[in-house]
C-alpha positions as CSV (number, residue, x, y, z in Angstrom):
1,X,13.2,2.8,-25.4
2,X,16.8,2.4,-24.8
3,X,16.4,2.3,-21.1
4,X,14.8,-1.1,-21.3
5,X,18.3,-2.3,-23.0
6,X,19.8,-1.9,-18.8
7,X,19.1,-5.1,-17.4
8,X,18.6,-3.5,-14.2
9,X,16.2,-1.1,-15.5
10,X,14.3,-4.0,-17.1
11,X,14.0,-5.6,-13.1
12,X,13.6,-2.1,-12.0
13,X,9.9,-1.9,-14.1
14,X,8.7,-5.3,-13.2
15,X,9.3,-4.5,-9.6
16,X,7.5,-1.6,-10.0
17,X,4.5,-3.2,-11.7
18,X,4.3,-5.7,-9.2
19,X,3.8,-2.3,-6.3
20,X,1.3,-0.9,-8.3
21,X,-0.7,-3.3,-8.3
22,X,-0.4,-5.1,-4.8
23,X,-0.2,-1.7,-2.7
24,X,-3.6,-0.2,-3.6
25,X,-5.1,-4.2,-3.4
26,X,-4.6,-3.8,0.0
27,X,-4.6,-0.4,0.5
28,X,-8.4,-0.4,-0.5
29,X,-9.0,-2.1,2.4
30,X,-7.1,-0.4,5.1
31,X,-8.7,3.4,3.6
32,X,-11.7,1.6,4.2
33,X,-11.6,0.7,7.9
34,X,-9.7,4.1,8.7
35,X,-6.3,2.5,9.3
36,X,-4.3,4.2,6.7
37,X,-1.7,4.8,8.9
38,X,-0.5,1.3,9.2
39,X,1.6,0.7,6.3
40,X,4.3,3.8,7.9
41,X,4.3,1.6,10.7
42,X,4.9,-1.9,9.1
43,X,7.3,0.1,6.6
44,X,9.5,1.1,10.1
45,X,8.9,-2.3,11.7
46,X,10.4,-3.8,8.9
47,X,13.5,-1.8,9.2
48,X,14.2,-4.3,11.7
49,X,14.5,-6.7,9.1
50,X,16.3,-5.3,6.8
51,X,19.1,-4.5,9.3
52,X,19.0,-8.2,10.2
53,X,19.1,-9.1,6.4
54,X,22.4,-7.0,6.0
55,X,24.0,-8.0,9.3
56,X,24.0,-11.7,8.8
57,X,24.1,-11.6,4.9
58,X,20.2,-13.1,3.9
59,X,17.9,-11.5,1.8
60,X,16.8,-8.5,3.0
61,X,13.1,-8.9,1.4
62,X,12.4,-12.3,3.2
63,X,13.8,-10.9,6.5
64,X,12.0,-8.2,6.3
65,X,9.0,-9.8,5.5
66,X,9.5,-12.0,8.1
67,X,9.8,-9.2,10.7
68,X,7.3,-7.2,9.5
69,X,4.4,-9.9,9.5
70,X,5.1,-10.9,13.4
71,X,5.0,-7.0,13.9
72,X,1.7,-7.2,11.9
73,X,0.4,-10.0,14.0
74,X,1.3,-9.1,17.4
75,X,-0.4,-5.5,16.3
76,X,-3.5,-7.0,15.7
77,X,-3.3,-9.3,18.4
78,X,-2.7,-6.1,20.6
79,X,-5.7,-3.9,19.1
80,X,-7.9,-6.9,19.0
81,X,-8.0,-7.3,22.7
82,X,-8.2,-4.2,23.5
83,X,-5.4,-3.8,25.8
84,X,-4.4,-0.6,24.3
85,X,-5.7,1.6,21.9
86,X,-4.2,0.7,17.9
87,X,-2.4,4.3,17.8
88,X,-0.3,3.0,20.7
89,X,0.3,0.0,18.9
90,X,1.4,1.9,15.6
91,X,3.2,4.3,17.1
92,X,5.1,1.3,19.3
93,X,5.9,0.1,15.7
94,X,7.0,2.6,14.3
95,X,9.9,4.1,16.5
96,X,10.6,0.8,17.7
97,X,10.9,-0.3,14.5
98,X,13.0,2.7,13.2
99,X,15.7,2.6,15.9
100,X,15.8,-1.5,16.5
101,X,17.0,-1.1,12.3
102,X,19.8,1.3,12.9
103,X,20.9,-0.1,16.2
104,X,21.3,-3.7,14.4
105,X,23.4,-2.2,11.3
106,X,25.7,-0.2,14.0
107,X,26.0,-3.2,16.0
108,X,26.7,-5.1,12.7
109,X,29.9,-3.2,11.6
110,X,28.1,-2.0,8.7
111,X,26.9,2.3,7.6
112,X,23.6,3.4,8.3
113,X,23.9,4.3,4.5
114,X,23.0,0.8,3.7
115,X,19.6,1.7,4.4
116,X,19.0,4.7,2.4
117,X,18.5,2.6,-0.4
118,X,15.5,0.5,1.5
119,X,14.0,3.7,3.2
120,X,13.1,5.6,-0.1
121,X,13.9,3.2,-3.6
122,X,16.5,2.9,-5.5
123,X,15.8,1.7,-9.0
124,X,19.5,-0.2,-9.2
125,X,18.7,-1.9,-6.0
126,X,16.6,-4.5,-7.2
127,X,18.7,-7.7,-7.6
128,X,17.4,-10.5,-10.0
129,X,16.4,-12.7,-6.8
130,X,14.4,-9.8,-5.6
131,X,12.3,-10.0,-8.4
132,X,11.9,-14.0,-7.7
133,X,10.5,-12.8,-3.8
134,X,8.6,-9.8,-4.8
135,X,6.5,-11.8,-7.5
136,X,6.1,-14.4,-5.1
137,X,4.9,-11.9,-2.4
138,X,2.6,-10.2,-4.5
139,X,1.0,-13.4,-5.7
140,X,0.0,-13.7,-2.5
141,X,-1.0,-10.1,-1.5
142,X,-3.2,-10.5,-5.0
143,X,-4.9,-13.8,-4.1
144,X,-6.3,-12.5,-0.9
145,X,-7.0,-9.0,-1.8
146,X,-8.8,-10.0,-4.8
147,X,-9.8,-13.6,-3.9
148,X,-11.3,-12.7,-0.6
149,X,-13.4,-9.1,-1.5
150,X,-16.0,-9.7,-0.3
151,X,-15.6,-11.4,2.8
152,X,-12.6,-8.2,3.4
153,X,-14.9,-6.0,2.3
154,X,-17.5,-7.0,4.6
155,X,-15.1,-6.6,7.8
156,X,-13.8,-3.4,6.9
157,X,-17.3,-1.7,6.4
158,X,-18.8,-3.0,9.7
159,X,-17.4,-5.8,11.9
160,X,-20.1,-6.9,14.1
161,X,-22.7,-7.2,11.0
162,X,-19.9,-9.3,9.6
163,X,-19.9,-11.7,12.8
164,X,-23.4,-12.2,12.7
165,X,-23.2,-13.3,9.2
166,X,-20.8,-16.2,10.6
167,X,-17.5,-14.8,8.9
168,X,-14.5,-15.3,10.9
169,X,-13.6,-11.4,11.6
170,X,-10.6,-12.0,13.8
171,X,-8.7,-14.2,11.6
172,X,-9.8,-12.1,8.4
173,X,-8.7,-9.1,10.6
174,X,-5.1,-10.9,10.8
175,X,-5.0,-11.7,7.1
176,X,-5.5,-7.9,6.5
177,X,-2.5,-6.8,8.7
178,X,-0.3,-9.7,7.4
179,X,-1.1,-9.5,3.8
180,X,-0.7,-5.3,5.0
181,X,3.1,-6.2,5.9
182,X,3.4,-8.7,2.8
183,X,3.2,-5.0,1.2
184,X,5.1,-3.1,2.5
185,X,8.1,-5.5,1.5
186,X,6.9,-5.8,-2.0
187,X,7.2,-1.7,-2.2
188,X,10.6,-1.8,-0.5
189,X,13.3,-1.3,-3.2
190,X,11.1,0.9,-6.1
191,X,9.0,3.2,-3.3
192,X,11.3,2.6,0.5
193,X,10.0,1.7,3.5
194,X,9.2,5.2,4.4
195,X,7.3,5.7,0.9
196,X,5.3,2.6,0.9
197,X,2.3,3.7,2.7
198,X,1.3,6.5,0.1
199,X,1.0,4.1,-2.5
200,X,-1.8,2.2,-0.2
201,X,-3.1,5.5,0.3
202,X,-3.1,8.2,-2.3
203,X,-4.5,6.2,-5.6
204,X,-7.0,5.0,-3.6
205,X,-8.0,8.4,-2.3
206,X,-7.7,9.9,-6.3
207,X,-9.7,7.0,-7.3
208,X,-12.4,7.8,-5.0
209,X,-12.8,11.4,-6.0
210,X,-14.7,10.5,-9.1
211,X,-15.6,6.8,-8.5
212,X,-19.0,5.2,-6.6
213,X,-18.9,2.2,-5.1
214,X,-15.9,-0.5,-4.1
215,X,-15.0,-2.8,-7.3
216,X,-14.6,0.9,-9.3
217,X,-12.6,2.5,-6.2
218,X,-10.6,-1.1,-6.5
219,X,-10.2,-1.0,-10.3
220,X,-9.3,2.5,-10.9
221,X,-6.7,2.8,-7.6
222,X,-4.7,-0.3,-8.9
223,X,-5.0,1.5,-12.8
224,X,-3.4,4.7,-11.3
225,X,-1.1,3.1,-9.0
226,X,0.5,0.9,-11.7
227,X,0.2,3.9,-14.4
228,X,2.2,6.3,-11.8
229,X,4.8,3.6,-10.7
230,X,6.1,2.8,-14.2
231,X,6.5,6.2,-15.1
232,X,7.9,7.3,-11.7
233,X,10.3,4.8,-12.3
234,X,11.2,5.4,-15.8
235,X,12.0,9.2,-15.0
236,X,14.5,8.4,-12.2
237,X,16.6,6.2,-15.3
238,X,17.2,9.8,-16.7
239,X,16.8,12.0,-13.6
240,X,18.8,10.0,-11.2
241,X,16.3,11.1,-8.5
242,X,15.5,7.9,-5.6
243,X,12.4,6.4,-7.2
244,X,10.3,6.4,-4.4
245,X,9.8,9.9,-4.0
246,X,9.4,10.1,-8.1
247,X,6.3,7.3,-7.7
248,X,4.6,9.4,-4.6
249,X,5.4,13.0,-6.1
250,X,3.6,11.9,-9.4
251,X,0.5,10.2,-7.3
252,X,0.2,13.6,-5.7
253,X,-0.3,15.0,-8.8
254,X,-2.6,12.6,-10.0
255,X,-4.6,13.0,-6.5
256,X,-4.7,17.1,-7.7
257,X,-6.3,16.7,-10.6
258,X,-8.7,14.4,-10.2
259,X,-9.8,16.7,-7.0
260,X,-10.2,19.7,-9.1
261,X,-12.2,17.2,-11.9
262,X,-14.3,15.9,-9.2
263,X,-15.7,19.4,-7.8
264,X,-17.6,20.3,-11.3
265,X,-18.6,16.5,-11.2
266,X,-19.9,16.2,-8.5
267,X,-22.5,19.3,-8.8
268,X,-23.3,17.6,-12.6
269,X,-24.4,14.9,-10.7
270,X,-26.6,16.5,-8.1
271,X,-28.1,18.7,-10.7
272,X,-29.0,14.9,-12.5
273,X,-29.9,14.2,-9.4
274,X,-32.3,16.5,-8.3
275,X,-34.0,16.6,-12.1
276,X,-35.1,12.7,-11.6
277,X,-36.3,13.5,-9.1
278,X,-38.5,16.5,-10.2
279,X,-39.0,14.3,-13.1
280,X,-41.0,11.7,-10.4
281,X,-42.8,14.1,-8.4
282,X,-44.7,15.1,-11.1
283,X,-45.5,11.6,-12.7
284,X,-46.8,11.2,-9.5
285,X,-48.7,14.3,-9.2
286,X,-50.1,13.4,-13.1
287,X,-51.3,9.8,-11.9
């Protein structure tokens, strides 16, 4: 454990806690109402930020943040009303995004190589007041992914059920792109920008290989999430390797073997299956 006597390394694991949990939280949601896609295009949008963050010398996180929740809003605002379809909107986001980032730094005297380090995770990149933002952040990425379930969950599985219930679906639909790009910046320096939206993704598709129903989809996607972004991040102390692609690489693998688990699985419990029900048929038949 002589890793955890680097101060940086000790930041570097709490950081990467902190994804692991808050990315599937609101990944969950997003798999869910077939928008899995969004966090690449928040993660480019918020390129934009960063650029801004290094040009005029403010944290990049809260810039970032800042950029990527109007690009979250005005996203929403755009699919909501229907004036164009929400692929256009992503895809607006994400080369927009992308080249508004590097067009800043050039501007700003400084290297493109400035933003290597956001695009893909660096594990010595996370600065003490990062720490202070990204807890923060995902305190609030937490609180509405967890505190608000089942009014979320409700929107995502089917929106105009959810109207007639009386939720408010548009502003719920808001919170769920803004807490979306809340995210993305909490991923930034342990998975990168470019990273982030596999770790929405990937542990909760795993997790739903071998789970039924939302809380256990929930549950076991932030378990494997937070299991594969500590040890991600603890290999890349020893193989200096960018930490992002460590994290993702290692979800893949987690995503593999829970698919080949879930085959044999599945058929065990269609064979249980299909004996209740031969099991009923002929209790009725006897009565």
């Amino acid at each position: 454990m002589g890793f955890l006597n680097d101060p940086f390394m000790v930041r570097a694991l709490i950081a990467a806690a902190l994804v692991g949990v808050t990315a599937p939280a609101i990944g969950t949601y997003l798999v869910q109402r077939r928008q899995a896609i969004m966090g690449d295009g928040l993660g480019h949008v918020a390129m934009t930020g960063v650029a801004l963050g290094l040009v005029t010398n403010t944290s990049p996180v809260w810039m970032a943040t800042l950029v990527a929740v109007v690009g979250a809003v005005a996203m929403e605002m755009i699919r909501s009303r229907g004036r164009t379809s929400g692929d256009v909107a992503l895809s607006l986001l994400f080369y927009g995004g992308l080249a508004g980032g590097v067009m800043i730094v050039n501007l700003g005297g400084s290297s493109t190589s400035k933003l290597l380090g956001p695009m893909f995770g660096s594990i010595t990149a996370v600065a003490p007041e990062d720490v202070t933002a990204m807890a923060l952040l995902a305190a609030f990425v937490l609180a509405v992914a967890l505190g608000l379930r089942r009014q979320l969950f409700a929107v995502c599985q089917d929106e105009e059920f959810a109207k007639v219930t009386g939720l408010p679906v548009r502003l719920l639909n808001l919170l769920i792109a803004v807490t979306a790009a809340v995210t993305v910046t909490v991923a930034m320096r342990i998975v990168g920008l470019l990273l982030v939206s596999a770790m929405m993704v990937i542990p909760v598709a795993a997790a739903q290989r071998i789970t039924r129903g939302f809380a256990a989809t929930l549950g076991l996607a932030i378990g494997i999430s937070l299991t594969v972004s500590l040890v991600g991040t603890t290999a890349t102390y020893y193989l200096n390797a960018p930490s992002g692609a460590a994290i993702v690489l290692l979800a893949i693998a987690v995503f593999m073997a829970l698919t080949a688990v879930s085959a044999p699985l599945a058929r065990r419990r269609a064979t249980a299956s299909r004996a209740a029900e031969e099991v009923c048929t002929r209790d009725d038949v006897t009565v």
